[in-house]
N, C-alpha and C positions, 0 to 999 in steps of 0.2 A: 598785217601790213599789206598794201596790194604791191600788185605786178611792177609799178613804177621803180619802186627801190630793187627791181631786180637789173636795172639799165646798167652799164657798162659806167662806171667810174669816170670815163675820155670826155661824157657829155658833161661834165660839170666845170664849168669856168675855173680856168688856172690849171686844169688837170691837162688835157690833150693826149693823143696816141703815147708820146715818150715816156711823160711822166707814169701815167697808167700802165705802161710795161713796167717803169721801176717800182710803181708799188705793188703789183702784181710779185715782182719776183722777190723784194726786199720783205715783204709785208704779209703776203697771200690776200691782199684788196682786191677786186674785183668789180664789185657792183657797189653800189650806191650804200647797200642794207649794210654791208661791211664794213665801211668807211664809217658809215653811221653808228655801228658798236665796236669802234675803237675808242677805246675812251681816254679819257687823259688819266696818268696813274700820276700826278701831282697837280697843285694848286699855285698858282703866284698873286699877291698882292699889286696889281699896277700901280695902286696910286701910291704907295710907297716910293720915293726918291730919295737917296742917298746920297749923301757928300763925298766925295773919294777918301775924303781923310776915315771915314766911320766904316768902310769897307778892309777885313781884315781877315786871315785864316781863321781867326777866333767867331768872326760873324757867323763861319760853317754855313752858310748862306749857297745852296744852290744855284740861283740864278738872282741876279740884283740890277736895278737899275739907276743912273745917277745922271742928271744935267752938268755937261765940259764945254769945253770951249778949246777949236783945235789949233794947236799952237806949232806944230809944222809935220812934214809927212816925209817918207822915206821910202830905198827899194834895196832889196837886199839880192843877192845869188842870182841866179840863173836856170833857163827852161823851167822844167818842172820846180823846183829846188828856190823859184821867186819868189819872195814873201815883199807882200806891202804891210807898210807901218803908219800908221797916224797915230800922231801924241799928240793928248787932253790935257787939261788944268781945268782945277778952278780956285778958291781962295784955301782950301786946305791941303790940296795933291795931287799928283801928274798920274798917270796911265797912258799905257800903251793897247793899241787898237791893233790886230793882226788879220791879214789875209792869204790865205794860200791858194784861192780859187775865187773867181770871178773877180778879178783885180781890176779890169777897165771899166767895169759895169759900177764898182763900189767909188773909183779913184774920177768917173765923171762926178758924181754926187759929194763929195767931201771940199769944202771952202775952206783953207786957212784964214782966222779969224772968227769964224761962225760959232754960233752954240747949237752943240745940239742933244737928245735925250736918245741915251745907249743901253742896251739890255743886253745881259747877254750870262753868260757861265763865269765868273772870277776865277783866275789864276795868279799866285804869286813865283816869281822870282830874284834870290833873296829882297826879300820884303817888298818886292817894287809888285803893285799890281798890274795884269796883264788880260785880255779878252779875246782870245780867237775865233773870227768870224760873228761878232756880235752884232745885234740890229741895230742901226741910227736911223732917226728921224728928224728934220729942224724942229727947234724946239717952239717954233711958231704952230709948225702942222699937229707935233703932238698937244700943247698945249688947247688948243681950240678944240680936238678930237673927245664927242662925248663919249662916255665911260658908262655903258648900262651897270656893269657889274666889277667892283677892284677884281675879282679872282679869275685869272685866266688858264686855262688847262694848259699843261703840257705833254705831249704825247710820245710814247714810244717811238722811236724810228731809228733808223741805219745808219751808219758812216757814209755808205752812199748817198742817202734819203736828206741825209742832214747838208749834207755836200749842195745838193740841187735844190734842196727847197731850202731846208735853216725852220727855226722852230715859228719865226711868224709865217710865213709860205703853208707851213701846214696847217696854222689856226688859218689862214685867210680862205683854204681850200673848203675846212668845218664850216664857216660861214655861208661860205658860195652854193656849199650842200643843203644849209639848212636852209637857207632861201628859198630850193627848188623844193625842197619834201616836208617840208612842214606839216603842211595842209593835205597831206596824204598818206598819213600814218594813223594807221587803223589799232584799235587797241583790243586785245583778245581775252578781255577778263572783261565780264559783263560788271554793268555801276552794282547792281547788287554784291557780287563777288568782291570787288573792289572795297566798297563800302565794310564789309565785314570782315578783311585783313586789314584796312585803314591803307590804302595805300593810295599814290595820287595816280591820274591818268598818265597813259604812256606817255602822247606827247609833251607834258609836262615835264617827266621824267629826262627824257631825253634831250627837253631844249635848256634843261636845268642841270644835269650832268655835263653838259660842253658850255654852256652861257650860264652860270649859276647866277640868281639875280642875291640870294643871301645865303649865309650856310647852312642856314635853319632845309631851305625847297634845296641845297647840296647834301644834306642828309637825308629828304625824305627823296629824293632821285635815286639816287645811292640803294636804299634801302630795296626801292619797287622793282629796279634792273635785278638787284640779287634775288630779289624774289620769285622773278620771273624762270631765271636760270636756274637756281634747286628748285621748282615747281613742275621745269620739262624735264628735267632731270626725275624726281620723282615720279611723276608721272607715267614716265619707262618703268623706271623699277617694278614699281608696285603691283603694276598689270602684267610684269612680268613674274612677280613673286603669288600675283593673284591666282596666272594662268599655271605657273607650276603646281601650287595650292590644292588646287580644282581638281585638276587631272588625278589624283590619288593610282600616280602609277610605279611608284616605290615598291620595291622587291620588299617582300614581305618576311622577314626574322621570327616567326614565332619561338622556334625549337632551341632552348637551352639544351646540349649533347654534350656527349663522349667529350669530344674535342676540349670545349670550353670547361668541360667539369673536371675530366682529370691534368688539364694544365693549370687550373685556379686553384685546384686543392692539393695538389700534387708536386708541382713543377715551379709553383713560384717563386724568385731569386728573392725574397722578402716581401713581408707584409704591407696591401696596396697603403697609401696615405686616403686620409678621408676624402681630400681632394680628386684623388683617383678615382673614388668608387663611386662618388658621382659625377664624375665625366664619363665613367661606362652607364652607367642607369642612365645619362641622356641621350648618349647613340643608343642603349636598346631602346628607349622610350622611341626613338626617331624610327627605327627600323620596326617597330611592327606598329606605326599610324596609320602607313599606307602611303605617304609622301616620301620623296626622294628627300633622300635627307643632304645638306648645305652645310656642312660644320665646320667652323674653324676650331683647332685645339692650339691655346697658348701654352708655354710653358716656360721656363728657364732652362736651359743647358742642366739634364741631371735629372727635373726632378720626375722622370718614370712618364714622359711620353710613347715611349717605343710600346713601352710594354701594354698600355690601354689600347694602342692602336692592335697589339697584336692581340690582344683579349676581344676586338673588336673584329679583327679577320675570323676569328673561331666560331663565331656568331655567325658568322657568313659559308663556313665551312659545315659546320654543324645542320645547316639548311641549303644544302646540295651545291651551292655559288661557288664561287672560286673567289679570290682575294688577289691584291698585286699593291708592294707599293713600289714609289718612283722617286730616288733619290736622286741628288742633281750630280754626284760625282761616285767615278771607280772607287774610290775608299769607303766611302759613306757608304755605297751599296754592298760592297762585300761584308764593312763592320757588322750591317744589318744581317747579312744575312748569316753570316760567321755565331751572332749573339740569338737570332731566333732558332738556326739547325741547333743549336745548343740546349734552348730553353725548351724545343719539342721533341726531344728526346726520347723516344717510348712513346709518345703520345698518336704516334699514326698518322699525324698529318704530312705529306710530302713536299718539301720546300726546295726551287730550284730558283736560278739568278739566271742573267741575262743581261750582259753592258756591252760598250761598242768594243771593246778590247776581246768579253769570250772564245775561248779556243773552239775549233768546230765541233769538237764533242760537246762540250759544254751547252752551244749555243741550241744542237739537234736535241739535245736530252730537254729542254727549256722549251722550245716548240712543238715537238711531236708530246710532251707531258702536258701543255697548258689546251691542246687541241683536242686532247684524245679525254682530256677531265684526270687525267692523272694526279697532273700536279695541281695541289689544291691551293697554293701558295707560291707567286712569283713575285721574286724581288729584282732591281734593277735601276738602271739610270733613263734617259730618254732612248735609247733604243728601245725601250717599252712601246713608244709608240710608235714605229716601222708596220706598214701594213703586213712584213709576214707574222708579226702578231697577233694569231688570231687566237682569244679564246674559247671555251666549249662551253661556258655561262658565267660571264665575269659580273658579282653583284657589287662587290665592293674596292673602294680603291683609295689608297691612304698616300698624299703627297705631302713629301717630309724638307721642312725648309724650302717653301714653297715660292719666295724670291727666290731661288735661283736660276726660275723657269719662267719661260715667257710665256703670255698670254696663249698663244696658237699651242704651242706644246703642250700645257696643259689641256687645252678643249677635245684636243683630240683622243685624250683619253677617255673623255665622253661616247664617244664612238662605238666602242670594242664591243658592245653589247645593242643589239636593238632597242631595249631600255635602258635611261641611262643609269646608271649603279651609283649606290650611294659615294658620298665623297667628303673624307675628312682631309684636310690638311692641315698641316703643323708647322711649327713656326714659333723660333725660342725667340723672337721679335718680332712681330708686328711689322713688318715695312710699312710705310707711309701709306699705299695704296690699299693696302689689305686693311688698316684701320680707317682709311677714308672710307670704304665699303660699310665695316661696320655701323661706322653713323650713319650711312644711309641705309640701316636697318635690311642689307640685303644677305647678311650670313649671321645665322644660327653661331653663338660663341660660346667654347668650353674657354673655362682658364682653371689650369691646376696650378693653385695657390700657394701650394705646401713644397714643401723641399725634403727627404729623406731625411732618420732623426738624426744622421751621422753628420750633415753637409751641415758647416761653419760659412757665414757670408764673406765671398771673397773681400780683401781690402785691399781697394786699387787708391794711385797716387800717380801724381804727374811730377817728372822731370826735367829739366831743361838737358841739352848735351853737357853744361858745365860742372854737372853733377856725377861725370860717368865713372870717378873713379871711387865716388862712396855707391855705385851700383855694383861697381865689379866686385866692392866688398861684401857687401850684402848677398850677389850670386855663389861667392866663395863661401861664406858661413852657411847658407841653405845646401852646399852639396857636402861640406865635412857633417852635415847633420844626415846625408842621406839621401837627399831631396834631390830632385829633377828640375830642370830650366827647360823652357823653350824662349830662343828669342829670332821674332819675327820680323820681316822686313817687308814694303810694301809690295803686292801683287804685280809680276811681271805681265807688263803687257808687250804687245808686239812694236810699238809706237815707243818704247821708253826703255832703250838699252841699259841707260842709268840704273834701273832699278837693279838691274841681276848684278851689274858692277857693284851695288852697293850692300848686295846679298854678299858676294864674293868677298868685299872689303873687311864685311864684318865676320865672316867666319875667319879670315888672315889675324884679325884684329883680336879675335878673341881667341885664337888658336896661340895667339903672342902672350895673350895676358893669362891661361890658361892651358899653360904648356902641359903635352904629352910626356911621361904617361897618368901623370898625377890625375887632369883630366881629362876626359874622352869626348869629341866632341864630333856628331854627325850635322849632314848637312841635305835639305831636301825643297827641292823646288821646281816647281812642275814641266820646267823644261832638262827635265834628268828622263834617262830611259825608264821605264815603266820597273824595271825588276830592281834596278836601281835605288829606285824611290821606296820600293817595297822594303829593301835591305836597308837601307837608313831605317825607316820608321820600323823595324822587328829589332833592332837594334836598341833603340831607343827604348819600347813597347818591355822588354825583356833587362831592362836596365845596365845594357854594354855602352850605351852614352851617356852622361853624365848631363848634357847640354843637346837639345835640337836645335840649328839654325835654320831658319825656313822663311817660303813665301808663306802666303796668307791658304796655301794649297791644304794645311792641315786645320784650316778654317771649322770643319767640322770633319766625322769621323775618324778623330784619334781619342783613345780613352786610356789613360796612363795615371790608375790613382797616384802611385807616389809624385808624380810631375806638379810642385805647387806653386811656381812661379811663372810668370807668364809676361815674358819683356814684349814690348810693341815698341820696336824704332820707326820712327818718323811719323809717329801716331793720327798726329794731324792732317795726314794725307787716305785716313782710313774712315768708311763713314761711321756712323754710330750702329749701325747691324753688325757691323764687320766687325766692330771693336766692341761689342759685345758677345758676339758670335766664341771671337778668341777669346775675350777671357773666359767666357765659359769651359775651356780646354782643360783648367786646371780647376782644384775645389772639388774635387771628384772619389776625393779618399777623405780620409777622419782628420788630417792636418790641416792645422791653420796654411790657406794656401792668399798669393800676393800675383796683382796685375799692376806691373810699371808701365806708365804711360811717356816716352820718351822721344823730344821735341826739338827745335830750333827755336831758338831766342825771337825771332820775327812769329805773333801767330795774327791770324785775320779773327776779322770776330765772330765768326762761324765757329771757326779752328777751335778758340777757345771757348766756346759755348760745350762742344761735344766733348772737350776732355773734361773740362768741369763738370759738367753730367755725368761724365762715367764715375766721377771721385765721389760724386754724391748717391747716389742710387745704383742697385743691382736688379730694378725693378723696369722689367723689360716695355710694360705697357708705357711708364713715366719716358725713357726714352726715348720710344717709337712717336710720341705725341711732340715731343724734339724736334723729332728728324721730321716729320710732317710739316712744320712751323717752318723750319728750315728749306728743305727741300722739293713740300710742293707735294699735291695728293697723286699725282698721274691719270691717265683718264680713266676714268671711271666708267665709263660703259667702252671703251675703246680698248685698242692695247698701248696706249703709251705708258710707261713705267716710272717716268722719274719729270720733274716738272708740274706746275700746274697745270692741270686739265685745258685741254684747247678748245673746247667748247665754252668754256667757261669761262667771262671775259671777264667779269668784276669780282664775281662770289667767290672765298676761300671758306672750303669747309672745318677749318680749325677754328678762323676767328668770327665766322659766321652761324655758329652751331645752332641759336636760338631760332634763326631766320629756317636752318637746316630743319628743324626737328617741326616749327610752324609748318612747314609747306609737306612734308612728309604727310603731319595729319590729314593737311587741305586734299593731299592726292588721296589715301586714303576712303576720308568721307566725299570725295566725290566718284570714285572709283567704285564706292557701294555703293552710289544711288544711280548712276551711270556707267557702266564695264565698258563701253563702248564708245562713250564722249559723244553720242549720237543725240541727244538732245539740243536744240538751237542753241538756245543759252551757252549751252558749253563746245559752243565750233569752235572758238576760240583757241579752247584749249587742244583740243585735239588739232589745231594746228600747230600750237605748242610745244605739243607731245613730241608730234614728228620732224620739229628742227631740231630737237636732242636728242633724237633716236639717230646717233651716227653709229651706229654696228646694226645694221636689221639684220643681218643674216648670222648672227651669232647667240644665242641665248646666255646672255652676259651675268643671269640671276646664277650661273652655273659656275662661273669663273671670281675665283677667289684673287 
């Protein structure tokens, strides 16, 4: 595209200084090229007109249009609080027309008497239908107005946006745009190229994504835009994943030792699953290729991830490196490190922690050991990466539940070493973004398959509240059996006093239904004092309570085999990592263990998409492919985490996988016959490239 579409939005008729500050700030528009890939994310039929009588909740009709006739007008309140009314008819039903802004500009233009054709959003109440702020036109002007195409876009925009312009104001502006840049939109895939994905020219694409002339050239626009966007998209990657490739500057593992040989034959808590043993044969395959190695490791809650990553530090140990993993919480870090000084027992290798809580001892012995090559194994939380952590040759580095850490915290792990050290991360689900990655083919994936012979598939079930006292029955029969509860409440944030009220409610609630001393019942949630918190959960751990009530704080590192029930109140407010996250808590010993899913009688249809998933599957990837659908991949070469990528205006990598994996190859096979995009033919792309290379200063192939 040239220089033109980079002019300022104010030059294009209808826009002006004001409006362009309010799309600037409502919208992030700017220039011309922006406006230009806002696309409309629905379709309307114009030449469709409706009788008022055929307009109904049942229609489910988002925007509808129907010829009235206005049969008198009204003024309600005061100042702000003014509403104008005009009431329609025609031979089957009346409506009401409502304004709450620009009331002199709409009440010059309305005739009692007149007819005229209205569009707009339907609303009813009781049963009377109703329109605020809808478009009119006389039905002379609309009638005579040619129609290239019935489907008209509708586009995203603001309360404010919608206030000032209304949904024609911002078609009228598309118009005004395309007017000026038609004839100045350059297209960056050559006819050849074009030719052999079948796709149409840009400008086609784009005058057919906002002006569709049929759905047929609405599908094949549709198509060329997504294409273009996983094509710059891949493009990054791939030369990204080329130039990692190339460099062959991966710490080199040759040496099976001590370390590795007398803990796998020696020291191991039981025999690996088959699943196990070749997710270690693929870190060592990774570790002496010569490239940094990219891994991700899936697995379930349980089934022996700790221990492959720790079979994978001794690799690293055994060949002079040092090792460190990065848990995202004080529990988690200590369980780890509590469960590995246990399993290296005798074996000589020295293991020390490190979180923002360590005492000064703690903290001096963890730095002067990781500096001096002492310690050959540091565990820990994000204080891991504080610059007084320096290591004395850090090669490997194992990030465990690797949602729990942002983008930038992670990278900086990269750091600690002038090369960067290989890098597994783990993750008993998938987030959304870590599996969007996957399809774009930028991380190396273990998945251990298997489950230990002892572990039974949890069976989870959802509840409404009006079920609560066949649960308390069911809580009572699992503890005269012996058995442990945890029941969960949603995670306190600082915004939502509610929640801790509702924490408090229900430990009263069940402290009533499960009176002392018969049962015992602790209570832990993350804004309790740290020692606090530790005596509840050793309590629990040690079977002095009967029942845990808790936030979502023991989300991960609690392991309590007899514990095999596992309540979630207010489930519906937990995403689907979380709420699989927790029931992973329980299932951890030889007993048939149970996750209740417990809810309010109102769900959204998100709500109930995720608890019926969790009732159906314990199959973390089936999930995580959920929450993706749901939720949005986040950026992918950026750090945004949650949302669909913002670079990305049309393409979704879940329902667009076919288009995903096409353009992957295209980067690919052009990628090897050009590394450089420096061939004429392909300037195009290499302009491409560089409007989805939004993080240059980051090497994003590294970040999982």
């Amino acid at each position: 595209m040239g220089n033109y579409l980079d002019n300022n939005i104010k030059f294009v008729p209808g826009v002006g200084e004001a409006r362009a500050g309010l799309l600037a700030r409502e919208l992030g528009i700017v220039t011309m090229r922006d406006m230009l890939a806002h696309y409309p994310f629905r379709y309307i039929d114009r030449t469709k007109i409706y009788r008022i009588g055929e307009i109904s909740e049942s229609l489910n009709a988002a925007y509808v249009q129907f010829r009235a006739r206005v049969t008198g007008i009204g003024f309600a309140g005061t100042g702000r609080k003014r509403r104008f009314s005009v009431y329609v008819s025609d031979s089957t039903g009346s409506a009401e027309l409502i304004w709450f802004q620009g009331i002199k500009w709409i009440e010059k233009r309305i005739e009692v008497g007149r007819e005229y054709l209205i569009f707009g959003r339907p609303s009813f109440f009781r049963g009377e239908l109703s329109m605020v702020h809808p478009e009119v036109e006389n039905i002379e002007k609309a009638l005579s107005r040619h129609v290239e195409s019935g489907l008209q876009g509708i586009y995203s925009t603001t309360e404010k946006l919608s206030g000032a312009l209304g949904t024609k104001g911002f078609y009228n502006i598309i118009c005004n745009l395309w007017a000026l840049v038609k004839d100045r939109i350059d297209d960056p895939l050559s006819d050849a190229f074009r030719q052999k994905y079948g796709l149409i020219p840009l400008r086609e694409a784009l005058r057919n994504i906002h002006f569709p002339q049929s759905p047929e050239l609405l599908k094949q626009a549709q198509y060329r835009l997504k294409f273009d966007e996983l094509l710059g998209v891949q493009l990054n990657i791939q030369a990204q994943r080329s130039t990692r490739m190339s460099r062959r500057n991966g710490f080199l593992f040759p040496r099976v030792g001590d370390a590795f040989n007398t803990f796998y034959n020696e020291k191991l808590p039981f025999p690996l699953t088959g699943a196990q043993k070749r997710v270690v044969k693929e870190i060592r395959n990774d570790t002496v290729s010569g490239w940094q190695m990219n891994r991700l490791l899936q697995g379930d809650v349980g089934s022996g991830k700790t221990v492959v990553a720790l079979l994978s530090m001794l690799l690293a140990v055994d060949n002079g490196f040092q090792a460190c993993m990065m848990a995202p919480t004080e529990i988690l870090a200590r369980q780890h490190f509590a469960t590995i000084t246990r399993m290296l027992e005798g074996v000589g290798v020295e293991v020390a922690i490190l979180t923002g809580a360590s005492k000064a001892r703690e903290r001096r012995h963890a730095l002067e050991g990781i500096a001096d090559g002492s310690v050959k194994i540091l565990i820990g939380t994000h204080a891991l990466i504080e610059e007084k952590v320096v290591f004395s040759n850090l090669g490997f580095v194992v990030i465990d539940e690797q949602h729990r850490f942002g983008v930038e915290q992670r990278a900086r792990m990269w750091t600690k070493n002038l090369q960067p050290p290989h890098i597994l991360v783990m993750t008993a689900t998938p987030i959304p973004r870590t599996l969007a990655m996957t399809l774009y083919g930028d991380l190396d994936v273990s998945v251990i398959d298997e489950l230990p012979p002892n572990r039974r598939p949890i069976m989870t079930a959802h509840y409404f509240d009006s079920a609560r006292l066949r649960l308390f029955g069911f809580m009572r029969e699992q503890i005269h059996k012996g058995r442990q509860i945890y029941v969960v409440y949603p995670l306190i944030k600082e915004s939502e006093a509610m929640d801790y009220k509702d924490l408090t409610d229900g430990f009263e609630s069940i402290s009533r239904d499960f009176p002392l001393p018969e049962y015992r019942v602790a209570v832990c949630h993350g804004k309790m004092k740290p020692e606090d918190k530790e005596e509840s959960m050793r309590q629990f751990k040690e079977g002095q309570a009967d029942i845990l009530v808790a936030t979502s704080v023991i989300e991960v590192g609690v392991d309590v085999p007899n514990a095999t029930v596992m309540v979630i109140e207010s489930a519906e407010r937990f995403g689907l990592s979380q709420l699989h996250q927790l029931r992973g808590r329980v299932g951890r010993g030889g007993e048939q263990s149970y996750c209740i899913l417990m809810s309010g009688e109102k769900l959204s249809k998100e709500a109930r998409q995720r608890l019926d998933a969790m009732c159906q599957t314990n199959d973390g990837f089936k999930l995580a492919e959920l929450d993706l659908k749901l939720r949005g991949a986040g950026d992918i070469n950026g750090t945004q985490q949650s949302g669909m990528a913002f670079d990305l205006k049309i393409a979704n990598p879940t329902l667009d996988v076919q288009i995903l994996q096409i353009t992957q190859q295209a980067a690919i096979e052009t990628l090897g016959g050009d590394p450089q995009l420096a061939k004429p033919e392909n300037a195009g792309l290499r302009e491409l490239k560089m409007v989805y290379n939004t993080d240059k200063t980051m090497d994003f192939s590294m970040i999982s």
